[in-house]
Phi, psi and omega in degrees: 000143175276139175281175179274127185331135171289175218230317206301161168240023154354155171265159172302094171251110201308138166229204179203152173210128170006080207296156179299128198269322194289172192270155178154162194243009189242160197201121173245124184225172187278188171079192168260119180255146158232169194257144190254311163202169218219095174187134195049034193097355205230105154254157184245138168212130158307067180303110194294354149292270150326279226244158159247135152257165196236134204247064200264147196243033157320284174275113191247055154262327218245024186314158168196125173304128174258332184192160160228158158228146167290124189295147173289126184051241186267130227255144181217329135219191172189163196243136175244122167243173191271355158221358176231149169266118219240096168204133188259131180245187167289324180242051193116185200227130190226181214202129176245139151285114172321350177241008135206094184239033157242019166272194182270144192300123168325297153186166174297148152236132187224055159220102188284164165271203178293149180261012153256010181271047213297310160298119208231121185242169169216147160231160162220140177205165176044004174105029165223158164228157205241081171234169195216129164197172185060254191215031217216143181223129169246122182235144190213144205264089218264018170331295172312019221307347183295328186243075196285109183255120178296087186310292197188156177216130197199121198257136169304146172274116178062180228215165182085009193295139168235356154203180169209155168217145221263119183231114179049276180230048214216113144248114164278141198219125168258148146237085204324342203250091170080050180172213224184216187227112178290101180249129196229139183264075161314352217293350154259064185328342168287333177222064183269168185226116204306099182276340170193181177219124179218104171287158178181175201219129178178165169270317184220181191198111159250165204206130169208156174265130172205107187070240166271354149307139157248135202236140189242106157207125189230168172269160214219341185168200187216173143208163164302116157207247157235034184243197206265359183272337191082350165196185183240172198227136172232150177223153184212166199247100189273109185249092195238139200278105155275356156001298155258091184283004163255022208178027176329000000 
């Protein structure tokens, strides 16, 4: 369950801490964590409170926080680019180098989306990032990184988006809660535009593209039963032909 966003607007302060002297396969930090990427020895992981931490896997019996920085507020995703690092908070979106990224932020954007929409997503391509939270798609032009620019906020059918994904001038976005699969025509960022909807319903969902295909699998319902939870949970896989994606 998520917990609720912090009130603080505190700035993002980069610190470092110790690698870990005992043997061991485990590395504990607060909040809700996910691993985010796996590379050159160095894993990054999103702790969903605070913080991202950098992970070194040298010895990987031995993992050790090499370095963290703090998020603007309740901390919700990031992105890894080949030279900038992309991570969005409740109280905003900041820009890392990639070649430090427990220094102080290249720069800020501090006009969050809602900071109670806690399922949260980030892409960054082409000199844009792609962020979603609530009912909301913000897209901003981050060419500049120094400068972070607001392109267009453009509202989503339902809530909850919990990822998305970007095919050519195409963002696919689910938004499982009062809402479907968004398919929105980025090809002008500035003005993007909704091209269809394939409704559903669900607390959660994953999702992938592969050719003309969208792969759907969801929760799908509940019944009533004798086990120890009191009911079963079913789920089903939805496979929809995009092809014409203005016409799913």
């Amino acid at each position: 369950t998520d917990i609720p966003p912090p009130t603080s607007t505190a700035p993002i302060l980069p610190t470092t801490s110790t690698p870990a002297s005992e043997p061991g396969n485990t590395v504990s930090g607060k909040g809700f964590a996910q691993l985010v990427d796996v590379n050159d020895g160095v894993a990054a992981w999103l702790s969903k409170g605070t913080t991202i931490k950098a992970v070194s896997l040298a010895d990987p019996r031995a993992p050790a926080v090499v370095g963290q920085v703090s998020s603007l507020g309740y901390a919700s995703s990031v992105f890894a680019g080949d030279t900038n690092i992309y991570s969005s908070g409740s109280d905003g979106f900041a820009i890392f180098d990639a070649d430090n990224p427990t220094g102080q932020p290249i720069s800020t954007f501090n006009n969050p989306l809602d900071p109670s929409g806690h399922s949260k997503s980030l892409i960054v391509e082409n000199g844009l990032a792609y962020l979603t939270s609530g009912n909301e798609l913000l897209i901003l032009d981050v060419s500049d990184p120094t400068e972070p620019i607001a392109l267009s906020r453009t509202q989503l059918v339902g809530t909850a988006p919990i990822n998305q994904l970007l095919v050519e001038d195409l963002l696919y976005i689910p938004t499982p809660l009062g809402g479907g699969l968004n398919i929105i025509d980025v090809s002008r960022p500035s003005s993007p535009e909704r091209i269809a909807l394939v409704p559903f319903e669900s607390h959660s969902v994953g999702f992938r593209i592969r050719g003309d295909f969208a792969y759907l699998g969801y929760s799908s319902g509940y019944t009533a039963s004798d086990s120890a939870l009191g009911f079963e949970s079913s789920s089903v896989l939805d496979i929809i032909d995009i092809s014409t994606p203005s016409n799913p």
